[in-house]
PDBQT receptor file of N, H, CA, C and O in Angstrom, charges set to zero:
ATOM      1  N   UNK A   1     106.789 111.266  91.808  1.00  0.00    +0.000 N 
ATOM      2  CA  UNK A   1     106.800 112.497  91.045  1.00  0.00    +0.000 C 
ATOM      3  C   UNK A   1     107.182 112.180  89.602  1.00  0.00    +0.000 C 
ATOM      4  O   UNK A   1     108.291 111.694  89.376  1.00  0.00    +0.000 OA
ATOM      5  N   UNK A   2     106.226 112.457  88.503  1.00  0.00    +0.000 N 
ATOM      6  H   UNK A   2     105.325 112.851  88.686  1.00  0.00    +0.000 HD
ATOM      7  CA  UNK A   2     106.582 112.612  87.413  1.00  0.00    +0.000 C 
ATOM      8  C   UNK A   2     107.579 113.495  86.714  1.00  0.00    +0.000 C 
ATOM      9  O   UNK A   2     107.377 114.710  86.695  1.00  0.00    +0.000 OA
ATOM     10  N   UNK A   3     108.705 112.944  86.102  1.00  0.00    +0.000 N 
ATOM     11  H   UNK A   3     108.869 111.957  86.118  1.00  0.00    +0.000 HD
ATOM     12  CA  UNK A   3     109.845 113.603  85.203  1.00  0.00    +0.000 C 
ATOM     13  C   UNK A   3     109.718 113.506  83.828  1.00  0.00    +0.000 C 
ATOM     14  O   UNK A   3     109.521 112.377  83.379  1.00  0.00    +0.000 OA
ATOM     15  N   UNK A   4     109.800 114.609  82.918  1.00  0.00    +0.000 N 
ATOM     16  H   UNK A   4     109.960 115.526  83.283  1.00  0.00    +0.000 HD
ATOM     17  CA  UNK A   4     110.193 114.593  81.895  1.00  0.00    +0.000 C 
ATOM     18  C   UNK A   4     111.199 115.005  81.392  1.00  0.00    +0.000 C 
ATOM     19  O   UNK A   4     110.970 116.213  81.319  1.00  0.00    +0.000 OA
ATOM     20  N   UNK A   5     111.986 114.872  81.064  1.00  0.00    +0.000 N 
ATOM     21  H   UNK A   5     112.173 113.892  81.123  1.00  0.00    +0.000 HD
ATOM     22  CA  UNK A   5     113.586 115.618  80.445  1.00  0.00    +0.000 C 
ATOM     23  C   UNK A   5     113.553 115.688  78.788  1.00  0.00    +0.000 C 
ATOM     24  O   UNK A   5     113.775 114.655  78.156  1.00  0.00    +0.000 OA
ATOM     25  N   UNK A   6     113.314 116.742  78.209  1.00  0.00    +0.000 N 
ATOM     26  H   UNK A   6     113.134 117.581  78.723  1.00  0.00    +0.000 HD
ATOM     27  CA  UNK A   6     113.507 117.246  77.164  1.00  0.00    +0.000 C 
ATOM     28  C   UNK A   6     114.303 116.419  76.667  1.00  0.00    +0.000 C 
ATOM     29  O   UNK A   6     115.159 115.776  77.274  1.00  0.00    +0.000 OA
ATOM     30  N   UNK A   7     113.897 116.380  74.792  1.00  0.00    +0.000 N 
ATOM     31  H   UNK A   7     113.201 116.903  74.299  1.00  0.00    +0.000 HD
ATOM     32  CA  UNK A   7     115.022 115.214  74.352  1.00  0.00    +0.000 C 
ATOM     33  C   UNK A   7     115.895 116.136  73.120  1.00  0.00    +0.000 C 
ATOM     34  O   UNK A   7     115.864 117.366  73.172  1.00  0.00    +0.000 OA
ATOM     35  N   UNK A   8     116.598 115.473  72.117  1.00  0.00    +0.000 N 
ATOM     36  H   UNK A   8     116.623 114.475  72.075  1.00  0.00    +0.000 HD
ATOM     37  CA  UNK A   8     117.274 116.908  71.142  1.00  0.00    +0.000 C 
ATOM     38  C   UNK A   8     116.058 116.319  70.360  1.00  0.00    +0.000 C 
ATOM     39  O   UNK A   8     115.529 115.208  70.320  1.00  0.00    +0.000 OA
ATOM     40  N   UNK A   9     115.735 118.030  69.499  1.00  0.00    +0.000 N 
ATOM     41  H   UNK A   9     116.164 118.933  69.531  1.00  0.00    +0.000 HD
ATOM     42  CA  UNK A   9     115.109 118.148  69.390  1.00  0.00    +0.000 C 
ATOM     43  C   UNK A   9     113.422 118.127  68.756  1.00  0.00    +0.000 C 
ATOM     44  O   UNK A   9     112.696 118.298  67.777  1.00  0.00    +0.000 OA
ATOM     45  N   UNK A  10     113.530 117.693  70.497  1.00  0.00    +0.000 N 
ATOM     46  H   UNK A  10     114.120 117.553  71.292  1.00  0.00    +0.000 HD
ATOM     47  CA  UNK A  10     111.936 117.661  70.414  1.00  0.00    +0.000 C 
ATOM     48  C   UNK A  10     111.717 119.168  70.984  1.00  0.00    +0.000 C 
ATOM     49  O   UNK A  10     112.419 120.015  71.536  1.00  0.00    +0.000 OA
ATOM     50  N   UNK A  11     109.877 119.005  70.400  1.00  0.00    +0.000 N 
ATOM     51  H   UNK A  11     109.306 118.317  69.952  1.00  0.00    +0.000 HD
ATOM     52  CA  UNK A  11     109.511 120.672  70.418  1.00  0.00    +0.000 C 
ATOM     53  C   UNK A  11     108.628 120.492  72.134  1.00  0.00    +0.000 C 
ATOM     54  O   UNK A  11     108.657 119.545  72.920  1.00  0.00    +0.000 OA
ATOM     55  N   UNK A  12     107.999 121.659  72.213  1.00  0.00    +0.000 N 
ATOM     56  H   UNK A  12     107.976 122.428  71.575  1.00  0.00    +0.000 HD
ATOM     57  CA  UNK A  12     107.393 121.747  73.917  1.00  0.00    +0.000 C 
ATOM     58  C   UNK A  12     105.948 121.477  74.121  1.00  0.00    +0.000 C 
ATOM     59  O   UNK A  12     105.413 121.346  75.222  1.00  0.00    +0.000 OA
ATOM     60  N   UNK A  13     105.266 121.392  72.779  1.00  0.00    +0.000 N 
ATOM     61  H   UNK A  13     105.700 121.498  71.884  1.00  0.00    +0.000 HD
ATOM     62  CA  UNK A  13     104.685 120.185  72.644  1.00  0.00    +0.000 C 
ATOM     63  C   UNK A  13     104.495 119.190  72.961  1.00  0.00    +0.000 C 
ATOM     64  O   UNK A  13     103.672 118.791  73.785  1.00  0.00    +0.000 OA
ATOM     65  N   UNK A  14     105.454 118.460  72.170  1.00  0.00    +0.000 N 
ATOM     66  H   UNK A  14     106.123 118.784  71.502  1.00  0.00    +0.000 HD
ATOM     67  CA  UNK A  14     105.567 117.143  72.265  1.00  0.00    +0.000 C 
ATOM     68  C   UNK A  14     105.950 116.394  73.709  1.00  0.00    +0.000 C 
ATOM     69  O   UNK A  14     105.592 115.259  74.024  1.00  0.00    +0.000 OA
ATOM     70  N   UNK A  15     106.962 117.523  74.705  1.00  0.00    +0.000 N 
ATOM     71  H   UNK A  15     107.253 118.445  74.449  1.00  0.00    +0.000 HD
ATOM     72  CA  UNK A  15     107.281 117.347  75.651  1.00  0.00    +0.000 C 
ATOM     73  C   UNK A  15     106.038 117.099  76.575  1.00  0.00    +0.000 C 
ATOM     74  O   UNK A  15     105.707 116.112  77.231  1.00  0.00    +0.000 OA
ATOM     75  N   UNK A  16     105.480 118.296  76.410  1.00  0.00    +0.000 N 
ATOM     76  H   UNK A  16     105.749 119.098  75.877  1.00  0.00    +0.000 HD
ATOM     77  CA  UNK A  16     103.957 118.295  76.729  1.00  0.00    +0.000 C 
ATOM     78  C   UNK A  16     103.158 116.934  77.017  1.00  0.00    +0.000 C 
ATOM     79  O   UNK A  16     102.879 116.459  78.118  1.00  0.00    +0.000 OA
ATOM     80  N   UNK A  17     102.831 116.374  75.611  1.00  0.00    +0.000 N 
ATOM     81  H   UNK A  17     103.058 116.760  74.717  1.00  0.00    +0.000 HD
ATOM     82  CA  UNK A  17     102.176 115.147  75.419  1.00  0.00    +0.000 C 
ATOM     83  C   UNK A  17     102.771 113.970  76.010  1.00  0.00    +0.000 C 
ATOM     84  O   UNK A  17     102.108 112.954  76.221  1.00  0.00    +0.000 OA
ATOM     85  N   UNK A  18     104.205 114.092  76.330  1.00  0.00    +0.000 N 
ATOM     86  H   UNK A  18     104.743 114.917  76.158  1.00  0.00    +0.000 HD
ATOM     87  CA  UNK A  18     104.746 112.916  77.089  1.00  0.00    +0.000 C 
ATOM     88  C   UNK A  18     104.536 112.933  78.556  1.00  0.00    +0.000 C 
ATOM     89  O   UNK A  18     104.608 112.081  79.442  1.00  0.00    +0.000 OA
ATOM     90  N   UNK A  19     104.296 114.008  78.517  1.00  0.00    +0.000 N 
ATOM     91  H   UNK A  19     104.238 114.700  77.798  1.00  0.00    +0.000 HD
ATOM     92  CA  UNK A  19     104.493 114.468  80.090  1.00  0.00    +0.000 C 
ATOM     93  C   UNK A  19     102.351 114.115  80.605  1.00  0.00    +0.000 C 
ATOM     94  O   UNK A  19     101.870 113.438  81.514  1.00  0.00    +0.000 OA
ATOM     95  N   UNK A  20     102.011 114.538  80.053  1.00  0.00    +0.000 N 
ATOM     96  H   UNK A  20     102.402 115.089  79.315  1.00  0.00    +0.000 HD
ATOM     97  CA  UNK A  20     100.301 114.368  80.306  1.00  0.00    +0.000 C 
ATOM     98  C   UNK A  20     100.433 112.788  80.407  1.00  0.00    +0.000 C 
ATOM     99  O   UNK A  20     100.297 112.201  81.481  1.00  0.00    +0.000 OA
ATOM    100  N   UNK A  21     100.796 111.945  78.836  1.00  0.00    +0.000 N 
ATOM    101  H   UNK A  21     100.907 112.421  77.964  1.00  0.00    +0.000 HD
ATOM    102  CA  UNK A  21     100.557 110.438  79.154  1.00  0.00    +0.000 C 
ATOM    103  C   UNK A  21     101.246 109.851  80.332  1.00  0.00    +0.000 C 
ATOM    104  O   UNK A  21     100.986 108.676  80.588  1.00  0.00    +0.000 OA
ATOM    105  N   UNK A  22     102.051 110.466  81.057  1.00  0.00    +0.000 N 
ATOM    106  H   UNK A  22     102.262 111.421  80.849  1.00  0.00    +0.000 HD
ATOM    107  CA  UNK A  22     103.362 109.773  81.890  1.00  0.00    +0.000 C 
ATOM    108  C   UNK A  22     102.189 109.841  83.312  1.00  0.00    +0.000 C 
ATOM    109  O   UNK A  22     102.183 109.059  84.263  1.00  0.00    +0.000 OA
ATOM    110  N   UNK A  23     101.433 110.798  83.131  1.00  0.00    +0.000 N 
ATOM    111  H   UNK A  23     101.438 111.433  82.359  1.00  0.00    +0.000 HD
ATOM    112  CA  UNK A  23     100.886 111.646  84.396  1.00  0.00    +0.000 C 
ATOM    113  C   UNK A  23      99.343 110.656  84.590  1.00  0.00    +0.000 C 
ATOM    114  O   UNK A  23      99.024 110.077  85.628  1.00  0.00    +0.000 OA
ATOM    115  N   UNK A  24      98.697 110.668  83.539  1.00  0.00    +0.000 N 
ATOM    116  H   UNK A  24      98.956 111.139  82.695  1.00  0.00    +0.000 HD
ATOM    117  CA  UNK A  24      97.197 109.545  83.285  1.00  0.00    +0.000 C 
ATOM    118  C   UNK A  24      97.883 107.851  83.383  1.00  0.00    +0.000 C 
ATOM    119  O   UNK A  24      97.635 107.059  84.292  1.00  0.00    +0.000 OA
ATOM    120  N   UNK A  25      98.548 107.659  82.505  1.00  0.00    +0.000 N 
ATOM    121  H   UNK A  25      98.750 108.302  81.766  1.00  0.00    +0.000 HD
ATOM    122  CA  UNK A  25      99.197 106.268  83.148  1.00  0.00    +0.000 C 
ATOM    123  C   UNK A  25      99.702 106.270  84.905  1.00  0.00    +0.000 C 
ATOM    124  O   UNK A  25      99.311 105.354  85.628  1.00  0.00    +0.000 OA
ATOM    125  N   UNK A  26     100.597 107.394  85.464  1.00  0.00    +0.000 N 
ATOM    126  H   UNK A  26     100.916 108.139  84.876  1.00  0.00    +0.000 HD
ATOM    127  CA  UNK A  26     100.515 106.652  86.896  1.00  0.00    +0.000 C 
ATOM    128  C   UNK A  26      99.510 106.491  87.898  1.00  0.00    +0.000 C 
ATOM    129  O   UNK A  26      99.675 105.777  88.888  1.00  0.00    +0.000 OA
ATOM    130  N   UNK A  27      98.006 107.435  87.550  1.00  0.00    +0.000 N 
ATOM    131  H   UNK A  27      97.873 108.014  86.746  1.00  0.00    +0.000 HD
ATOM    132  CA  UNK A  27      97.510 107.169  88.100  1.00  0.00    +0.000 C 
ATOM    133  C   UNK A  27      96.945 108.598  89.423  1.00  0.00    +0.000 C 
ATOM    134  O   UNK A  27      96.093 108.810  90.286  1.00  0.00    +0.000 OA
ATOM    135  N   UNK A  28      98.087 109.207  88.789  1.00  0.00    +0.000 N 
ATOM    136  H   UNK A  28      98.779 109.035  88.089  1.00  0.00    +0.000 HD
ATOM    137  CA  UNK A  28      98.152 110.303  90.014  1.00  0.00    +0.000 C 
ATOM    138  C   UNK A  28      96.891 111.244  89.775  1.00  0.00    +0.000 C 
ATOM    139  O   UNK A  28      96.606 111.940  90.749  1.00  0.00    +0.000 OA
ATOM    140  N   UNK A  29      96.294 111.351  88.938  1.00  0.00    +0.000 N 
ATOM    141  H   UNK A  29      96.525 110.786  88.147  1.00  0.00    +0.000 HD
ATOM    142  CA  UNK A  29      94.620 112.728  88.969  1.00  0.00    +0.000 C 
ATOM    143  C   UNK A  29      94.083 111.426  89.441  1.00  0.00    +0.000 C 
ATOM    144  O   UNK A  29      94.091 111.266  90.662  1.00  0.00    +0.000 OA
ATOM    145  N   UNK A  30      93.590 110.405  88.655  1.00  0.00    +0.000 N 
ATOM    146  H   UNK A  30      93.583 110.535  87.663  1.00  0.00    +0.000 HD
ATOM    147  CA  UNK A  30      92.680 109.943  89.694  1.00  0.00    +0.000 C 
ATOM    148  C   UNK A  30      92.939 109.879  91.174  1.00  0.00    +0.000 C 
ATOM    149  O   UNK A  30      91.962 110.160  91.868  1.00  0.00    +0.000 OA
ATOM    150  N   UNK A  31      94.090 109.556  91.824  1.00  0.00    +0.000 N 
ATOM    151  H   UNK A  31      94.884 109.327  91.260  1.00  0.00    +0.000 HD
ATOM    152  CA  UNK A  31      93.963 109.262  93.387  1.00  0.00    +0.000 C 
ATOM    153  C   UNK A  31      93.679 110.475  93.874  1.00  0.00    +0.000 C 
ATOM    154  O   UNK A  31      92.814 110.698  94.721  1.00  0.00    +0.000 OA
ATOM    155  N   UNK A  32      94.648 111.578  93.171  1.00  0.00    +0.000 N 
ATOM    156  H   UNK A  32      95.351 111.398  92.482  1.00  0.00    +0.000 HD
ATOM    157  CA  UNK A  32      93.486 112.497  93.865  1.00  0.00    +0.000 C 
ATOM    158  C   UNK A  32      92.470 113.369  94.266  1.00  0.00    +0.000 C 
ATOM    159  O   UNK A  32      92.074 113.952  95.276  1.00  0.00    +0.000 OA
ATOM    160  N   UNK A  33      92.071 113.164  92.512  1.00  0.00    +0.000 N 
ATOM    161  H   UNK A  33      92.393 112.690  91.692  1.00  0.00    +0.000 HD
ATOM    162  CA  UNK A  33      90.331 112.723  93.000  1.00  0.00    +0.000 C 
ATOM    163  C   UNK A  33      89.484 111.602  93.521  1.00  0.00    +0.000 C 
ATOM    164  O   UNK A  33      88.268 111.685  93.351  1.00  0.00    +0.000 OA
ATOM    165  N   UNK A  34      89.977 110.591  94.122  1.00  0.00    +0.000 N 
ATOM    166  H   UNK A  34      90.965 110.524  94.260  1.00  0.00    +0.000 HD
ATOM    167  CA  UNK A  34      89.308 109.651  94.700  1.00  0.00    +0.000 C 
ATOM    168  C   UNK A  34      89.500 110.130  96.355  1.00  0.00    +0.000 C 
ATOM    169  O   UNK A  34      88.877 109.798  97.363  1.00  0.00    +0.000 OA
ATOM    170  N   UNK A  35      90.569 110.993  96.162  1.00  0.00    +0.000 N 
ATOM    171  H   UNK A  35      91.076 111.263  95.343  1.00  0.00    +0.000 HD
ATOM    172  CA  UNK A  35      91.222 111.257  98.426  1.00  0.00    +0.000 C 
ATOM    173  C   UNK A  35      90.721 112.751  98.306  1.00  0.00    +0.000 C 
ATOM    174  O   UNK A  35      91.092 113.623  99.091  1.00  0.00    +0.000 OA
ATOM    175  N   UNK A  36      89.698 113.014  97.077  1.00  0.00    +0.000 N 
ATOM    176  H   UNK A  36      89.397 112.305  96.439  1.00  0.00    +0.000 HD
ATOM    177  CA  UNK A  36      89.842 114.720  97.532  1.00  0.00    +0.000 C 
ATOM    178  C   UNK A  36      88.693 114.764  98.776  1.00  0.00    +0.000 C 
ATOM    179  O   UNK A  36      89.180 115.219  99.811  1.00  0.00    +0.000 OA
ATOM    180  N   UNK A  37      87.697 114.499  98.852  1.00  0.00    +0.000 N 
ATOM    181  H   UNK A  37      87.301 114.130  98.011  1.00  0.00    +0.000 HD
ATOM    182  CA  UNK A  37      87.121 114.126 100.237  1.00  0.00    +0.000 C 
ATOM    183  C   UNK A  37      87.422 112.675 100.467  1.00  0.00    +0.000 C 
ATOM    184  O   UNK A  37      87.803 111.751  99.748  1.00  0.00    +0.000 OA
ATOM    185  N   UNK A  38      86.962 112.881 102.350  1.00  0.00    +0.000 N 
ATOM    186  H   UNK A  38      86.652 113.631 102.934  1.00  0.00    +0.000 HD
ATOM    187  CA  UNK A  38      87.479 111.913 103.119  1.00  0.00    +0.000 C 
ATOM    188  C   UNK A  38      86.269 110.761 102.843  1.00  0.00    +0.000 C 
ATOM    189  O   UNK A  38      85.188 111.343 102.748  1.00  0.00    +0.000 OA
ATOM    190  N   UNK A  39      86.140 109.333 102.692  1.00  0.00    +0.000 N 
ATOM    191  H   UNK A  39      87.017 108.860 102.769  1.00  0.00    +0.000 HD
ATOM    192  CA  UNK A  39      85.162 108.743 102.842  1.00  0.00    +0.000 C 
ATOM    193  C   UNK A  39      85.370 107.729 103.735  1.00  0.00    +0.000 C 
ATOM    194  O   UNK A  39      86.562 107.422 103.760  1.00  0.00    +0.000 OA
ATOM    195  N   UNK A  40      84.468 106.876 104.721  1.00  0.00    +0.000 N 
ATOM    196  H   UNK A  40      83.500 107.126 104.701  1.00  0.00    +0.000 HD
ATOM    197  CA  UNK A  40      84.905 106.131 105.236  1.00  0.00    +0.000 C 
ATOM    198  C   UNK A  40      85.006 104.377 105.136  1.00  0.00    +0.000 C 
ATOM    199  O   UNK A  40      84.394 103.752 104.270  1.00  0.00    +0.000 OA
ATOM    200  N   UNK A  41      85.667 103.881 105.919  1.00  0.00    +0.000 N 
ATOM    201  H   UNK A  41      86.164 104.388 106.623  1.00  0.00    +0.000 HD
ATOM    202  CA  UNK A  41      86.118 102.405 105.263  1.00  0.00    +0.000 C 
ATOM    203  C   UNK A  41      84.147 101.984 105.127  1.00  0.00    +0.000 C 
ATOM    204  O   UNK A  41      84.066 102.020 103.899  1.00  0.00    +0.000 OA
ATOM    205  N   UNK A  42      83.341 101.798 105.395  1.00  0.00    +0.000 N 
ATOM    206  H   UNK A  42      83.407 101.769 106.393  1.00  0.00    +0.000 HD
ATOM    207  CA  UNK A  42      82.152 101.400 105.301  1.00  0.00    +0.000 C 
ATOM    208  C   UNK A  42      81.383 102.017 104.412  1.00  0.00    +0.000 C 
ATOM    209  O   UNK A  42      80.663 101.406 103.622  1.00  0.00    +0.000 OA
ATOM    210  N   UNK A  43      81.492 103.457 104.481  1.00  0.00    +0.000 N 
ATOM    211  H   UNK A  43      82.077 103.953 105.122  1.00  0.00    +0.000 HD
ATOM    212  CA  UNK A  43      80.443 104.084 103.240  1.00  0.00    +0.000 C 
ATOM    213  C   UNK A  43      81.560 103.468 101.929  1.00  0.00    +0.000 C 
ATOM    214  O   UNK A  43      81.028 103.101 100.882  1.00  0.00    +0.000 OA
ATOM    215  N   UNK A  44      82.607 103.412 102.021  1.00  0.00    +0.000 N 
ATOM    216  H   UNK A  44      83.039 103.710 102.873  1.00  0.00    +0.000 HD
ATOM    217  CA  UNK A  44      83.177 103.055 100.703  1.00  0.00    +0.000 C 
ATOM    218  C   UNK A  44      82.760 101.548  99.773  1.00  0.00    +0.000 C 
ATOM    219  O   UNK A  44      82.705 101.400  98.552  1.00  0.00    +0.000 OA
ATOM    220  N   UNK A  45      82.475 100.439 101.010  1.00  0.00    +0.000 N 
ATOM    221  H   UNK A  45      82.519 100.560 102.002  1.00  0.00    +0.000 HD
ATOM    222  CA  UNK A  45      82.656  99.236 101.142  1.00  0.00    +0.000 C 
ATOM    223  C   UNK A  45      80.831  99.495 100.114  1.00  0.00    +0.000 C 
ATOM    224  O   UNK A  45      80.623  98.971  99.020  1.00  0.00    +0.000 OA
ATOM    225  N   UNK A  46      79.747 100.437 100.898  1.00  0.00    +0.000 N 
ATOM    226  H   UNK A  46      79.915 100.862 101.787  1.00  0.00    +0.000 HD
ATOM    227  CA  UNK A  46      78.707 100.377 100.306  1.00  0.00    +0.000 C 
ATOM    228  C   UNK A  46      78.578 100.783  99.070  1.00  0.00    +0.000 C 
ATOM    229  O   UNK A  46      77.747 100.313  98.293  1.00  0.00    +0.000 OA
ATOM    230  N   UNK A  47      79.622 101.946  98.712  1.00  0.00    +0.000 N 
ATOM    231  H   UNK A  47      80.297 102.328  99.343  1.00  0.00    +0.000 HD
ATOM    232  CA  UNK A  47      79.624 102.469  97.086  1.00  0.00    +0.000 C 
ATOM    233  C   UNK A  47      80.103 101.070  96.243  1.00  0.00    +0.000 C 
ATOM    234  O   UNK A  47      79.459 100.646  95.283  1.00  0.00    +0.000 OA
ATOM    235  N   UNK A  48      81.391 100.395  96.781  1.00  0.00    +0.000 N 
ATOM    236  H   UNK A  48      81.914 100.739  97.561  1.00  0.00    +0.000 HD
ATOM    237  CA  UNK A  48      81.525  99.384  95.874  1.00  0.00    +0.000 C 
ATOM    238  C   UNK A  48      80.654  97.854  95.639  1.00  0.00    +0.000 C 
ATOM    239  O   UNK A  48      80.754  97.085  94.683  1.00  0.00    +0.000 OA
ATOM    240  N   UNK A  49      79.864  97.743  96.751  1.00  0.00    +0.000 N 
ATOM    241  H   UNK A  49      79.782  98.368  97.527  1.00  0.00    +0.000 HD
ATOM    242  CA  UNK A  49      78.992  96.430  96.656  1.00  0.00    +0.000 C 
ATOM    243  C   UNK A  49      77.356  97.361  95.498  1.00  0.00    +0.000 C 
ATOM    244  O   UNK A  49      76.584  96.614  94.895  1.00  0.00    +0.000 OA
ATOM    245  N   UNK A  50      77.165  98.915  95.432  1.00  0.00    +0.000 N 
ATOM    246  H   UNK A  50      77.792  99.521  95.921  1.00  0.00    +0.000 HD
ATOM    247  CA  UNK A  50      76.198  99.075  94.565  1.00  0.00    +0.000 C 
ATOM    248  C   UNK A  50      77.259  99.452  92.866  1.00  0.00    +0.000 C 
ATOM    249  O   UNK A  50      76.907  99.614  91.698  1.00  0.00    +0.000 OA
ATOM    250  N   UNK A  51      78.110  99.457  93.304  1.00  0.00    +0.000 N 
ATOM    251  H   UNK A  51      78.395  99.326  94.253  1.00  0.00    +0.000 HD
ATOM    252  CA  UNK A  51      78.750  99.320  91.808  1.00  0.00    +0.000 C 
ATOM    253  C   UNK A  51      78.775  97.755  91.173  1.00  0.00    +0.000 C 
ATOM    254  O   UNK A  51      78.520  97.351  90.038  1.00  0.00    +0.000 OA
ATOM    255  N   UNK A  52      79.169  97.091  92.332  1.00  0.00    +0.000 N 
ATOM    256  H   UNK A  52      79.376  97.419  93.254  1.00  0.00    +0.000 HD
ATOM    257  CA  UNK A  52      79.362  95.350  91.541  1.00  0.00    +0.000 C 
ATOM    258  C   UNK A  52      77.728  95.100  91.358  1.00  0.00    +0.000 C 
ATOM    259  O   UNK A  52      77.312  94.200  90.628  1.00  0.00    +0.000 OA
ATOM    260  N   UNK A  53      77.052  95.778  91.921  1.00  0.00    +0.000 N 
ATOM    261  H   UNK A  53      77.390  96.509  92.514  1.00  0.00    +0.000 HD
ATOM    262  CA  UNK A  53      74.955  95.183  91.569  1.00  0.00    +0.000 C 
ATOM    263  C   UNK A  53      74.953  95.614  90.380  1.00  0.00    +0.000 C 
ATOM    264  O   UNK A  53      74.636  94.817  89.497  1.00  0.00    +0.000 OA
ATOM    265  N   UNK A  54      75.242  96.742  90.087  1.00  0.00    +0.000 N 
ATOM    266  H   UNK A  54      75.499  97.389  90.805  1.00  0.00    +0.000 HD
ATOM    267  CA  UNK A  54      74.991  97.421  88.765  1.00  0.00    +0.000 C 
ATOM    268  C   UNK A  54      75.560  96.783  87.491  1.00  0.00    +0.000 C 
ATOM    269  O   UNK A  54      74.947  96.619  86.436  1.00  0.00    +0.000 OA
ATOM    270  N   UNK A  55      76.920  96.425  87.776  1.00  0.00    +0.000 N 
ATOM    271  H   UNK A  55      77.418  96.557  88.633  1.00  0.00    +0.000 HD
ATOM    272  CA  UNK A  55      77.593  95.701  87.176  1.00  0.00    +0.000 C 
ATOM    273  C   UNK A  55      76.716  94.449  86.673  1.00  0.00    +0.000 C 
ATOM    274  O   UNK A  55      76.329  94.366  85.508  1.00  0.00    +0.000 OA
ATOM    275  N   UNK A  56      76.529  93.802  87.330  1.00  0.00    +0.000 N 
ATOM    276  H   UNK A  56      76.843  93.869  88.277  1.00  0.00    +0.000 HD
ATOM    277  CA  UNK A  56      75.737  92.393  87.568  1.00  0.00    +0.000 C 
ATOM    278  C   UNK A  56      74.435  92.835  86.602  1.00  0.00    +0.000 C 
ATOM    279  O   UNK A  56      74.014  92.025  85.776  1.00  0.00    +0.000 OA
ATOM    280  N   UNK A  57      73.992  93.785  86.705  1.00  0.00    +0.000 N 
ATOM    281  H   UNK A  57      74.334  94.443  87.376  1.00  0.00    +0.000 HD
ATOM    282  CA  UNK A  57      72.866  93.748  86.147  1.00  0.00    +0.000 C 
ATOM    283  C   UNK A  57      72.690  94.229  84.335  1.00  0.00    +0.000 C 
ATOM    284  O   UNK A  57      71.875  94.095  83.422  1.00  0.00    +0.000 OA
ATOM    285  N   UNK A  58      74.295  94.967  84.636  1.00  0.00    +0.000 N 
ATOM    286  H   UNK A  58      74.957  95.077  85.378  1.00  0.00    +0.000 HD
ATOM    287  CA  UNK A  58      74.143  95.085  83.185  1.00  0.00    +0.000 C 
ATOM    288  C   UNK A  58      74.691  94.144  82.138  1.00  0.00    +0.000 C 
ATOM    289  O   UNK A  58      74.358  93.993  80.962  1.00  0.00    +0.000 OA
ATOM    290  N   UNK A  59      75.792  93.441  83.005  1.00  0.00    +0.000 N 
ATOM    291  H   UNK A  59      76.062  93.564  83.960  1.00  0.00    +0.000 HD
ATOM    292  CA  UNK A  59      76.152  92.430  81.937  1.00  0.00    +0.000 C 
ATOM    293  C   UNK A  59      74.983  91.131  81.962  1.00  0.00    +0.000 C 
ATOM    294  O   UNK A  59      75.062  90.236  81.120  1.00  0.00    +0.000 OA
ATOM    295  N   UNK A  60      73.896  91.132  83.019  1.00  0.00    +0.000 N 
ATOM    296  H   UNK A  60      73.831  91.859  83.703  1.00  0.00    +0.000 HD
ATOM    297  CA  UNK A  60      72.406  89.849  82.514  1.00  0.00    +0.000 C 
ATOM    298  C   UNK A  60      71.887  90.510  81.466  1.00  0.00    +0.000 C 
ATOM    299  O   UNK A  60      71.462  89.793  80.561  1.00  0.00    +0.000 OA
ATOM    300  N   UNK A  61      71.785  91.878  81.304  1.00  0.00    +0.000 N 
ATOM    301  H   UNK A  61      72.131  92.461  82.039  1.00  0.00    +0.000 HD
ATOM    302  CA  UNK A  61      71.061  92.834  80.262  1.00  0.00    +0.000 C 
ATOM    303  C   UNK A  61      71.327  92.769  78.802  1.00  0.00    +0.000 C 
ATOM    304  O   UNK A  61      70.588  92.823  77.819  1.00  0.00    +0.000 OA
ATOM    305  N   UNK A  62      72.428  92.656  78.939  1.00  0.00    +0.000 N 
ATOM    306  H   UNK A  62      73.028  92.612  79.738  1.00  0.00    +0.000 HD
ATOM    307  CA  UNK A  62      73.681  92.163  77.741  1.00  0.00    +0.000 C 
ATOM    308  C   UNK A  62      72.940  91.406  77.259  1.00  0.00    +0.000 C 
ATOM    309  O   UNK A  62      72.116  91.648  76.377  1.00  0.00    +0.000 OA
ATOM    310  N   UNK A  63      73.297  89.725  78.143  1.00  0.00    +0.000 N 
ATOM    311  H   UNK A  63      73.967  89.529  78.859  1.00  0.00    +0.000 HD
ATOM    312  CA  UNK A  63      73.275  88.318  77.569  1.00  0.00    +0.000 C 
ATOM    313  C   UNK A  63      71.446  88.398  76.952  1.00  0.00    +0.000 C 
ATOM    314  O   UNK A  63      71.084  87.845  75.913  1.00  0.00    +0.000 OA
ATOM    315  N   UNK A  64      70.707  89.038  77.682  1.00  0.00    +0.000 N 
ATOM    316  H   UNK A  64      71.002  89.487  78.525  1.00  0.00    +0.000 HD
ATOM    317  CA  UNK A  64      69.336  88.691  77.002  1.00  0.00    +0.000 C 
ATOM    318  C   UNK A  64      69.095  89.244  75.698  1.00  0.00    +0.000 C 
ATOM    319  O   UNK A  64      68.203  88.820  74.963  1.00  0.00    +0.000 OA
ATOM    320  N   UNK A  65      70.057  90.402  75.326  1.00  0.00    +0.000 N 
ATOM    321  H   UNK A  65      70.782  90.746  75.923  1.00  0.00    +0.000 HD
ATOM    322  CA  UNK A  65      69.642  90.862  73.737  1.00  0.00    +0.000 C 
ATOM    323  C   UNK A  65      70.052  89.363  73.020  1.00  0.00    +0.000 C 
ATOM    324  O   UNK A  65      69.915  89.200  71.808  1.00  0.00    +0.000 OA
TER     325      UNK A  65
């Protein structure tokens, strides 16, 4: 769980902005949007072997310019 504790004074703002970066650095919106549906250990295994192809193909795409 993310904490922020007000500091002297800072405005609610700023509290704000510490509190969003504290929240994107741990990581916590993405996981859960990655667990908001269920996927399984195999369909996952297939999303990531067509992400590393893609990958693969764009960094050969690269090197030929």
């Amino acid at each position: 769980m993310t904490v922020v504790v007000l500091r002297n004074g800072e405005s609610q703002e700023q509290l704000l902005k510490r509190f969003r970066k504290k929240v994107v650095k741990s990581g916590v919106l993405s996981t859960v949007r990655r667990k908001r549906w269920f996927v399984s250990k195999s369909e996952q295994r297939r999303i990531e072997r067509k992400k590393a192809i893609r990958r693969l193909k764009r960094r050969q795409a690269k090197r030929r310019r």
